[in-house]
N, C-alpha and C positions, 0 to 999 in steps of 0.2 A: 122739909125741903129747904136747902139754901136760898139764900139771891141769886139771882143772874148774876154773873162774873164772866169777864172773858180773856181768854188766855193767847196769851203772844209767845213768840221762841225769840229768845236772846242768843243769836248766834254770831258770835266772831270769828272775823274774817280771817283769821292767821292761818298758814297752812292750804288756802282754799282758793281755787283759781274762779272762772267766771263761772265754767260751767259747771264746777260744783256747786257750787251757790244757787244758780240757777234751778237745780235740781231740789236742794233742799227747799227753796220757799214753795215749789209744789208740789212736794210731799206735804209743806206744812199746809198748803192749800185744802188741798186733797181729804186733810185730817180734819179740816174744819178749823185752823186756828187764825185769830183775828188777824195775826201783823207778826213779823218779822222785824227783827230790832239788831242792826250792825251795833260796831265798836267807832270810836275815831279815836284810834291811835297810829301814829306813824310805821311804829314796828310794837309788837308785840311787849308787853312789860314782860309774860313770865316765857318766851320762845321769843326774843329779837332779831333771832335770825331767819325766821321763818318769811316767806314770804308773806305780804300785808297789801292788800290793795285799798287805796286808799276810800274813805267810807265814801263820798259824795261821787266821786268817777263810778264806783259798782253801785249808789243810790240808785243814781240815771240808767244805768245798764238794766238793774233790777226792773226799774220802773217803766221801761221799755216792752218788758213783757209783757203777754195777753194775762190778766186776771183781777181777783176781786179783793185779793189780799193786802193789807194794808201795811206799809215799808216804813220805817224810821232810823234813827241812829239813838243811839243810850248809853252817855249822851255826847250831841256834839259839842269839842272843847273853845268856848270861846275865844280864847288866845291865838288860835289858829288861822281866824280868819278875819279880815275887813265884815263889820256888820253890815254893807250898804252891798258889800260882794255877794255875802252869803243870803240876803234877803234876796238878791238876783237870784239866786242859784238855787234857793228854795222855790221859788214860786217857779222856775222852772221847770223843776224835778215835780214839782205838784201838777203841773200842767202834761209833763210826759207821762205820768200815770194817772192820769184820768180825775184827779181828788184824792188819791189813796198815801198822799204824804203824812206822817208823822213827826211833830220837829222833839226832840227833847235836845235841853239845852242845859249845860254846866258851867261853872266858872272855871274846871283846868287843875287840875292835880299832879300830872305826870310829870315831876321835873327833871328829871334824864330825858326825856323827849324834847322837852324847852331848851335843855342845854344845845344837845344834838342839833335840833333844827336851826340854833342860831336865834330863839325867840329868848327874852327878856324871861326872866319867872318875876314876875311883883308881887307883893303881899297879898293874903287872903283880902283884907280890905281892901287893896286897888282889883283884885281879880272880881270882887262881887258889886264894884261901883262899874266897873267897864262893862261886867255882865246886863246890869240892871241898863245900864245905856244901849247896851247892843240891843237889847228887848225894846227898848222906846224905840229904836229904828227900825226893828221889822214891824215892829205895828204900823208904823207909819208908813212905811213902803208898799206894805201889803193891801193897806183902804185907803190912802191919801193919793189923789192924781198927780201932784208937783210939792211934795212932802221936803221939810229941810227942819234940820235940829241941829241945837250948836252945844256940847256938852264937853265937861270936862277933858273927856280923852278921843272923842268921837264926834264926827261934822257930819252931815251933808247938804245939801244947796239943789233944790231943785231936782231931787235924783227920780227922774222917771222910773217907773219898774211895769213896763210893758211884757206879757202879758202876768195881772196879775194872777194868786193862784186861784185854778178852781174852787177852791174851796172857802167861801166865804164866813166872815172876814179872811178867815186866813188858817192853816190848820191847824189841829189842835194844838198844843205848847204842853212839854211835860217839862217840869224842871224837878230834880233831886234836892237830897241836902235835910238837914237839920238843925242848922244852928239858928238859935233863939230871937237872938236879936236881930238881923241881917235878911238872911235866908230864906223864912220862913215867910218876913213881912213880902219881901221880890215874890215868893211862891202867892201868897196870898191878892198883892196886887196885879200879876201877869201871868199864871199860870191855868191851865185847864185843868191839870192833871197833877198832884205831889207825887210823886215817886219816892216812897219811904224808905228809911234805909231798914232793912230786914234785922226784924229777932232785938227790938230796940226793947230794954226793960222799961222806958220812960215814956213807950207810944203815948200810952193816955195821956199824960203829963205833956207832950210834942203837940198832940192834937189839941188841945187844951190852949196852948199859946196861939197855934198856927187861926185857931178859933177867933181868938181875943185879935188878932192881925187885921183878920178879913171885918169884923167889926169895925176895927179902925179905919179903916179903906171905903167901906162900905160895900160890903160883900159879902153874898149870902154863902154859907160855909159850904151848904148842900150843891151848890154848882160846880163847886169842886172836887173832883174825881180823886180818890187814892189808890195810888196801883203800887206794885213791890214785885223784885226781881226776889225768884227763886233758885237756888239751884235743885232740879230735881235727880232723884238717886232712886231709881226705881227698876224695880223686877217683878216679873210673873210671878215669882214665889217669893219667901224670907231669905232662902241662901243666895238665889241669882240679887234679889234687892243689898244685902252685905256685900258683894262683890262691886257693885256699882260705886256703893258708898267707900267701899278701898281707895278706888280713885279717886272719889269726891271729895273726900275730905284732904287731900292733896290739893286741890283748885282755891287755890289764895288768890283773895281774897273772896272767893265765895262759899267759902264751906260754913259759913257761919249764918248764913240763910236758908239751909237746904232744908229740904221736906224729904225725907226718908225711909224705903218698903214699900209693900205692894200696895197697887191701886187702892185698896180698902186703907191701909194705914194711908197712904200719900191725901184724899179723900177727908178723913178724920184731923190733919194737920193744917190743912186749905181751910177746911171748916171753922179751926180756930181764929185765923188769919180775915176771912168774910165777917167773923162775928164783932171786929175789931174795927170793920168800917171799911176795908179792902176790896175792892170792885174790879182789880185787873190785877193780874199774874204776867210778867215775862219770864218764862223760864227757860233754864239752861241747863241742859239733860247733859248729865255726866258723860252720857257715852256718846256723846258727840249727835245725838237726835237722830237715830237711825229712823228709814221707814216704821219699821217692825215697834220700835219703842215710841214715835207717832202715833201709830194705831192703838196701840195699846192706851194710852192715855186715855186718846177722843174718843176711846169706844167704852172704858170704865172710870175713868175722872170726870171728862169734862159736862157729860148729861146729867151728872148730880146735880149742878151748878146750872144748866139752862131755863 
């Protein structure tokens, strides 16, 4: 018998108006899966043209609605927004869904969207120092009554954040990423959750540092969740699961995560993944998360794993 693990849907919003979205997180309900995870991108990297609603306006919408399912973004791009705004607009959104926020947070990759929108692109070292400030600022927003920090790229004085979220301190934090010196240590001192990057030949060797980090900080390793974005490619039988993977393997940048074939094989690949230290899955079903491939999961995957 595996671990418990629990599994989320990574669904982006390109393409998809409110009440389609609507519709999908309760099917994803329905199936039994933990959390729904948007995009934040302005327009679409591989379809720009498609329509994109932007992630925090359909956050609120989502989280507007009646249920038990847990909402986030994977992840949102710090460069996008004031940290003292976005700490408002989190504990918000945390508050219109009852506790059911999830924050994940990145430092910003898409530079055709930074050109477009008119934001600055700065270096990986200025994007992972503003990162790590904007993180000192929602903490402090979120438990501190009359909270003020004065940092290199980032202020605030006094910033009330009435009401704060339901969910105390504050909710969970996933941040991504991998690099050694930087990243790992931000993941290790602020993070609930690492979000690995899938199919890494150097895991062990990642965990290994991210280990030595939490040391340095004084942090127990074990209160730190690892979870990994999948892309799933899966069918009823071998021939319907190769047809999935036709498409799949098309899905740049995510074909290089996916888990591949019927329940029993997809099952055998998760397996691997759990034995590695993995305790959550967002995935992202090739053929767009129908009901039908829903069901199919939660009714032959996910009860391995309960």
């Amino acid at each position: 018998m595996a671990a418990k693990v629990e599994f989320g849907i990574f669904s982006p919003q390109a393409g998809m108006n409110l009440p389609a979205m609507i519709e999908r997180v309760k099917n994803a309900e329905r199936s039994g899966f933990h959390a729904v995870w948007l995009v934040d991108h302005v327009f679409s990297p591989a379809y720009p043209e498609l329509d994109h609603l932007e992630c925090l306006a359909l956050l609120s919408a989502l989280a507007a609605q009646p249920g038990k399912i847990r909402l986030g973004v994977l992840v949102l791009c710090n460069s996008f927004r004031n940290p003292s705004l976005l700490a408002k607009a989190l504990a918000s959104i945390d508050q219109i869904s009852g506790g059911r926020l999830e924050i994940g947070l990145g430092a910003g990759w898409a530079e055709r969207e930074y050109h477009a929108y008119g934001y600055e692109f700065p270096s990986i070292g200025v994007r992972l120092k503003q990162l790590e400030e904007t993180l000192q600022i929602l903490k402090a927003m979120f438990t501190q009554p009359h909270p003020s920090f004065t940092g290199q790229y980032f202020r605030i004085a006094d910033a009330l954040n009435n009401p704060r979220p339901v969910q105390q301190p504050y909710p969970p934090i996933t941040i991504g990423g991998s690099g050694e010196k930087v990243m790992l240590r931000i993941v290790a001192q602020y993070a609930d959750r690492w979000n690995c990057p899938s199919a890494y030949r150097d895991f062990n060797h990642k965990v290994a540092v991210l280990k030595e980090h939490c040391r340095a900080v004084g942090r127990d390793f074990n209160t730190l969740q690892v979870s990994e974005q999948v892309l799933v490619c899966m069918g009823k039988d071998e021939a319907e699961a190769a047809e999935k993977w036709k498409f799949g393997q098309k899905m740049k940048p995510f074909a290089h995560t996916a888990v591949r074939g019927t329940p029993k094989q997809i099952v055998e690949q998760l397996q691997e993944r759990v034995a590695r230290g993995v305790s959550m899955f967002m995935c992202y079903f090739s053929d767009q998360a129908p009901p039908d491939t829903l069901e199919l999961f939660a009714r032959e995957v996910m009860p391995v794993f309960a």
